[in-house]
Residue frames as qw, qx, qy, qz and C-alpha x, y, z in Angstrom:
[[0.167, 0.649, -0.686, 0.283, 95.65, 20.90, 26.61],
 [0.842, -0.450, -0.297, -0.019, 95.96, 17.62, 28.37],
 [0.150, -0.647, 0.495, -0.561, 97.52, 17.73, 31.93],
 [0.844, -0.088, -0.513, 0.126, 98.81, 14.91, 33.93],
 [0.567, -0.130, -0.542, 0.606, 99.00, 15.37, 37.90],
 [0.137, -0.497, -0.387, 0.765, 98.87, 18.48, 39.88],
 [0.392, 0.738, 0.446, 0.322, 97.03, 21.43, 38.16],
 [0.501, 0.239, -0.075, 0.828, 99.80, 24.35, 37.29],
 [0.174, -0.954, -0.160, -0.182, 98.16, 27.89, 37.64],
 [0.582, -0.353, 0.137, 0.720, 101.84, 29.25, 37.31],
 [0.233, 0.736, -0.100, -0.627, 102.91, 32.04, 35.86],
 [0.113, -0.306, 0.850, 0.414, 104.51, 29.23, 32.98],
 [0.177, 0.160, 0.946, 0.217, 101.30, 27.47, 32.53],
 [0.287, 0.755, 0.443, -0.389, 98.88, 30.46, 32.56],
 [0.194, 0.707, -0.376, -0.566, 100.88, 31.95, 29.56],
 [0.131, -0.030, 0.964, 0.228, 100.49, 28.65, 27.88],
 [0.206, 0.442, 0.833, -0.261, 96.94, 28.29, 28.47],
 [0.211, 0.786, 0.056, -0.579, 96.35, 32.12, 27.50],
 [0.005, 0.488, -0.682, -0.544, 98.83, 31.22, 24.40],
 [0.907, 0.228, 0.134, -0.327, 96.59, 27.98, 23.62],
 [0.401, 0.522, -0.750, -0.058, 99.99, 26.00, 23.25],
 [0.930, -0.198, -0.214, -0.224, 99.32, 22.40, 24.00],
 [0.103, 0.613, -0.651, 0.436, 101.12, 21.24, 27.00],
 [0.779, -0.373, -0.504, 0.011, 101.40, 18.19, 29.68],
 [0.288, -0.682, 0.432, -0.515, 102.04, 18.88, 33.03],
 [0.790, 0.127, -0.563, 0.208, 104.23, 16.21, 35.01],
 [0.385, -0.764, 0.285, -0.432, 103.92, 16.42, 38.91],
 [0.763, 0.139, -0.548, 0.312, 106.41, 14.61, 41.17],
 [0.607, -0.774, -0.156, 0.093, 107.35, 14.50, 44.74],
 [0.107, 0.920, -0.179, 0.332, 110.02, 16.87, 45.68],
 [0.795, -0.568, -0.180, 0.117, 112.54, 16.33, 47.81],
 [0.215, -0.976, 0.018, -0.017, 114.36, 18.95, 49.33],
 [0.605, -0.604, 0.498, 0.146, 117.44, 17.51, 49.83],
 [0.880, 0.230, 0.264, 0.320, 118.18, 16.65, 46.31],
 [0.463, -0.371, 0.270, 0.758, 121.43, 17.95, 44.23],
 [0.003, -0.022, 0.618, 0.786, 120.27, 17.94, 40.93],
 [0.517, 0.221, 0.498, -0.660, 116.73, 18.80, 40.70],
 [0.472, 0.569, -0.403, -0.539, 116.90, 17.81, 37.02],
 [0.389, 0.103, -0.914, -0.045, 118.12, 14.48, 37.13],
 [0.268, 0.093, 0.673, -0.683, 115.69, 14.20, 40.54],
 [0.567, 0.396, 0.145, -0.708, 112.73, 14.95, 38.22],
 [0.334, 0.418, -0.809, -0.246, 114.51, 12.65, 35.27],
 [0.092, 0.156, -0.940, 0.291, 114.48, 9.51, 37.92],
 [0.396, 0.294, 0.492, -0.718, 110.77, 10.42, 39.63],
 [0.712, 0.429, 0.136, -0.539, 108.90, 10.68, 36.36],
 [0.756, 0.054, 0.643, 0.111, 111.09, 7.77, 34.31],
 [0.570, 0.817, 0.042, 0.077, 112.04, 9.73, 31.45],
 [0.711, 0.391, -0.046, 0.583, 115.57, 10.23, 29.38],
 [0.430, -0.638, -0.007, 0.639, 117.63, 13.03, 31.02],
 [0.412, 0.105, 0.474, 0.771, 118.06, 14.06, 27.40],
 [0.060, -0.623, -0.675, -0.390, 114.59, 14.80, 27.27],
 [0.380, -0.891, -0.207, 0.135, 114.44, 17.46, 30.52],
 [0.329, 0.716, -0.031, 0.615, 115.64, 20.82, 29.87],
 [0.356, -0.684, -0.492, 0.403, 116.98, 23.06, 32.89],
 [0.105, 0.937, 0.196, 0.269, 116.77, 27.02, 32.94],
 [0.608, -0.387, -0.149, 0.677, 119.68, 28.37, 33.95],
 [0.081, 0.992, 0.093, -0.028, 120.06, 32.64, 33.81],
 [0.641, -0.017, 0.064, 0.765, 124.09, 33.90, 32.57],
 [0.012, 0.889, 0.092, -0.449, 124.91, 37.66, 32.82],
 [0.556, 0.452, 0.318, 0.620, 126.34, 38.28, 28.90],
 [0.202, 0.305, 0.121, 0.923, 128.19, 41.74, 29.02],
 [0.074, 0.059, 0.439, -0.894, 125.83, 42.98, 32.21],
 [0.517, 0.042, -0.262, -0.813, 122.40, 41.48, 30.55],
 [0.570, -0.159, 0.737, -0.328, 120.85, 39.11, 32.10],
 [0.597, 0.264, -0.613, -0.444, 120.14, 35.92, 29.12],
 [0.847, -0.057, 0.460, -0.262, 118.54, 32.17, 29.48],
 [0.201, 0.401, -0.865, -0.225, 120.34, 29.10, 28.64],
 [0.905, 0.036, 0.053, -0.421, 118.16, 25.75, 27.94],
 [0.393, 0.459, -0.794, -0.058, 120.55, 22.88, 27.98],
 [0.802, -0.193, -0.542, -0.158, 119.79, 19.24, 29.06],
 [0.756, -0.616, -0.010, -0.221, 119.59, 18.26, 32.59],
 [0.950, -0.171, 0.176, 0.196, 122.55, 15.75, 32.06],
 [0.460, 0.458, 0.017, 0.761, 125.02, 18.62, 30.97],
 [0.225, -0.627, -0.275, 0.694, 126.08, 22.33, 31.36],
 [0.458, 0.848, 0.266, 0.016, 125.90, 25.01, 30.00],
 [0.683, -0.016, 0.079, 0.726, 128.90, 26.45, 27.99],
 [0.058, -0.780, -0.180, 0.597, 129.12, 30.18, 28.92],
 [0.257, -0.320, 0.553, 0.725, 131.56, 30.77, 25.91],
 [0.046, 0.312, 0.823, 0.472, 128.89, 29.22, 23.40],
 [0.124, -0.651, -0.696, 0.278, 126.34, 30.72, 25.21],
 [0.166, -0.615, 0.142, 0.758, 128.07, 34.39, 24.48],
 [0.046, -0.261, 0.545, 0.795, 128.61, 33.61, 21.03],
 [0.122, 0.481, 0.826, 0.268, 125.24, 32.55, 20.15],
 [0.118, -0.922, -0.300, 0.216, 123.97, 35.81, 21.64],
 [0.512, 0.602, 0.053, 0.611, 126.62, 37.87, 19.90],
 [0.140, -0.964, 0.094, -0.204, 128.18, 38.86, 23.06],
 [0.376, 0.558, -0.663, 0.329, 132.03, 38.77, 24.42],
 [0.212, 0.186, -0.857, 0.432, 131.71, 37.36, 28.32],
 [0.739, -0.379, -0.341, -0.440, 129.16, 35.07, 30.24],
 [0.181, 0.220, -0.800, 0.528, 129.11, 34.48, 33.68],
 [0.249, -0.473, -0.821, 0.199, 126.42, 32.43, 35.96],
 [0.299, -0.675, -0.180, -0.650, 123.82, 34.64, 37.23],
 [0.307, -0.121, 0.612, -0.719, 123.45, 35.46, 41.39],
 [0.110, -0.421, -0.892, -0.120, 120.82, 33.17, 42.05],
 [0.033, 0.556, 0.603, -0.571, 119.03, 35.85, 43.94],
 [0.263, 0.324, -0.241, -0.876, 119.54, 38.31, 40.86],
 [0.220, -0.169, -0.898, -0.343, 117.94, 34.95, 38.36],
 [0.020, -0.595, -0.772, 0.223, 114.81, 34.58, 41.34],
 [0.148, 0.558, 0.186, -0.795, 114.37, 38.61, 41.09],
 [0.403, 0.450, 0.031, -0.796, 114.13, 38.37, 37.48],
 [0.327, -0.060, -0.854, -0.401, 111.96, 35.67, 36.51],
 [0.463, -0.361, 0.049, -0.808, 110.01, 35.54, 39.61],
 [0.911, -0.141, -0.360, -0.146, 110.59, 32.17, 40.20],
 [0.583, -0.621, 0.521, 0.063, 112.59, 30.55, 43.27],
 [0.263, 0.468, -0.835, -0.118, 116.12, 28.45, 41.69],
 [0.482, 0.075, 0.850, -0.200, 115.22, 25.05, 41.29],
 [0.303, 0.576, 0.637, -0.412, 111.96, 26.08, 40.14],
 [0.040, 0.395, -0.346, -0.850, 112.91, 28.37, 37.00],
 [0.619, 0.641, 0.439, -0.116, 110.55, 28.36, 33.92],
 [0.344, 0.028, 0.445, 0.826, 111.65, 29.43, 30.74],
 [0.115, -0.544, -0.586, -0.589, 107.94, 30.68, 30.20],
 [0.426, -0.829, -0.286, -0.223, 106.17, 33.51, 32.03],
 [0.451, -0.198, -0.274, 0.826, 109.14, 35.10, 33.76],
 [0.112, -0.770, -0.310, 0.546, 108.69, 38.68, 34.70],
 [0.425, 0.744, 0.018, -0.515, 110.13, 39.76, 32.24],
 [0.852, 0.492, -0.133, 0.124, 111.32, 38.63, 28.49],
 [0.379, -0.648, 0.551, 0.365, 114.98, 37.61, 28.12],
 [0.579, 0.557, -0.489, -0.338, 117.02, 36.71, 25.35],
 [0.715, -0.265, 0.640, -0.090, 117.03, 32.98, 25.52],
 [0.344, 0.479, -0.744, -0.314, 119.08, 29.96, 23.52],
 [0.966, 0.074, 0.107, -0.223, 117.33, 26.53, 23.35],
 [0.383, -0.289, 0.838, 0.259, 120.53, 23.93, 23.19],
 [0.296, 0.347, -0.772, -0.442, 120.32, 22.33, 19.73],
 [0.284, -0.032, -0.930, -0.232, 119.74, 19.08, 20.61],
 [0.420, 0.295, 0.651, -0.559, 116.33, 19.87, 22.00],
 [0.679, 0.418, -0.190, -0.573, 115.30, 19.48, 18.26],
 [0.290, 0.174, -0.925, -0.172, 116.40, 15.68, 18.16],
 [0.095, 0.264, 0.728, -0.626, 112.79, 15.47, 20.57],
 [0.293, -0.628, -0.593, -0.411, 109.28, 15.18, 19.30],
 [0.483, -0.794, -0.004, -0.368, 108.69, 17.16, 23.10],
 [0.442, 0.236, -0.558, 0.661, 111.27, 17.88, 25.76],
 [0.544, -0.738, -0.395, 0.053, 110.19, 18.58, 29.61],
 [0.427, 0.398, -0.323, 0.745, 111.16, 21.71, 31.24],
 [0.220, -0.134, -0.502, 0.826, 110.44, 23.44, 34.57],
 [0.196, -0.643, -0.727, -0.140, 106.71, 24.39, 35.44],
 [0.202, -0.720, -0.115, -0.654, 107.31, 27.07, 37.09],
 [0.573, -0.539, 0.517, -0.337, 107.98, 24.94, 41.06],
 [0.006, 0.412, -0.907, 0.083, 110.21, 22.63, 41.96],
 [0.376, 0.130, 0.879, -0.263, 107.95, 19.25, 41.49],
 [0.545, 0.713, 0.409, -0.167, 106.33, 20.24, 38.24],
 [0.267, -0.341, 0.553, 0.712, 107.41, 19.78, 35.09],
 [0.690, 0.500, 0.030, -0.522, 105.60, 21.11, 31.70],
 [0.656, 0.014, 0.679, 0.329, 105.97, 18.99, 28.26],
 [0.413, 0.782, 0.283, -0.371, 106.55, 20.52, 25.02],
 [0.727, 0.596, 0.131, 0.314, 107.25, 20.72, 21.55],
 [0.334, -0.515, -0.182, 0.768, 110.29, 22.51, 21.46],
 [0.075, 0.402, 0.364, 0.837, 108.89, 24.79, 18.24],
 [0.198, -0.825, -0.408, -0.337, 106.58, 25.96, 20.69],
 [0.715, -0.476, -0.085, 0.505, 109.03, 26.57, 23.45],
 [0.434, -0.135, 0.251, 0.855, 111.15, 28.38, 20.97],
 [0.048, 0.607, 0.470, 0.639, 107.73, 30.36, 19.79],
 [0.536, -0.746, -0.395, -0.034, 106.65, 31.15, 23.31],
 [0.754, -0.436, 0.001, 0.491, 109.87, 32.03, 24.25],
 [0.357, 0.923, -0.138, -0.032, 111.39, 34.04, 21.46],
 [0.806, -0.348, 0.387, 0.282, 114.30, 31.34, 21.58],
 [0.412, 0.608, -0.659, -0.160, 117.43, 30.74, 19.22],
 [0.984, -0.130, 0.123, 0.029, 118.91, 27.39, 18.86],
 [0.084, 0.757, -0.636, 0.128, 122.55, 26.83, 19.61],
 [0.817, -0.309, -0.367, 0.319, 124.53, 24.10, 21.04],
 [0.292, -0.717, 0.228, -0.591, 124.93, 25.79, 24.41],
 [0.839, -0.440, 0.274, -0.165, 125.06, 22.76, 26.45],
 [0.235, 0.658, -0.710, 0.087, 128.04, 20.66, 27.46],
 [0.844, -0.172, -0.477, -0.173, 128.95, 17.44, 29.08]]
């Protein structure tokens, strides 16, 4: 695996390593005081907003589910339901999202949460040879195919994301 910058030893990049899925790591200074940590990370490392994914957690009918949708969007709750073949999405508590994934907001991973969820990979992360998503902490971002993303994960692909 090559790795550019900090070295991970998250839960996101030890389930990578253990997986033997080939990943770059993409460290950047933080800064505490931004809005959008996505576009922050976008700007820092000089790459397309299209390309950087963020993790966002929606409660679907009292189940907690992961949306993947570009940085430079939202996510559409509605689409988000129907791809998951349920009737109403609503944002997650942020505190309920940190309990289960284990990660602090900001900072989400799609990979290595505590425990599996049912997660939807926006669509147009297949118009990407390799999309960048959350390491696991705020200042680290992984790179990856998204077929592995969506293997590693146990993703679907939807268009889930909005503008």
């Amino acid at each position: 695996m090559a790795k550019k910058g900090k070295q991970g030893g998250t839960p996101a990049t030890l389930a990578l390593d253990r997986a033997g899925v080939a990943h770059t790591l993409h460290a950047y200074d933080h800064d505490p005081r931004a809005h959008s940590y996505g576009l922050e990370a976008a700007e820092a490392l000089g790459v397309d907003p299209a390309r950087i994914f963020k993790t966002l957690l929606a409660s679907l009918d009292g189940e907690l589910v992961v949306g993947i949708v570009p940085v430079s969007g939202r996510l559409d709750l509605k689409a988000l339901a129907r791809a998951l073949g349920g009737s109403r999405a609503l944002m997650a508590e942020v505190a309920a999202a940190e309990r289960a994934t284990g990660y602090v907001a900001g900072g989400i991973s799609p990979i290595g949460q505590k425990r599996p969820h049912r997660t939807v990979l926006d669509a147009s992360a297949l118009d990407q040879p390799t999309i960048l998503v959350s390491a696991g902490r705020r200042g680290l971002d992984l790179e990856i195919s998204p077929a592995d993303l969506i293997a590693i994960t146990g993703a679907i692909t939807d268009r889930v994301g909005r503008d």
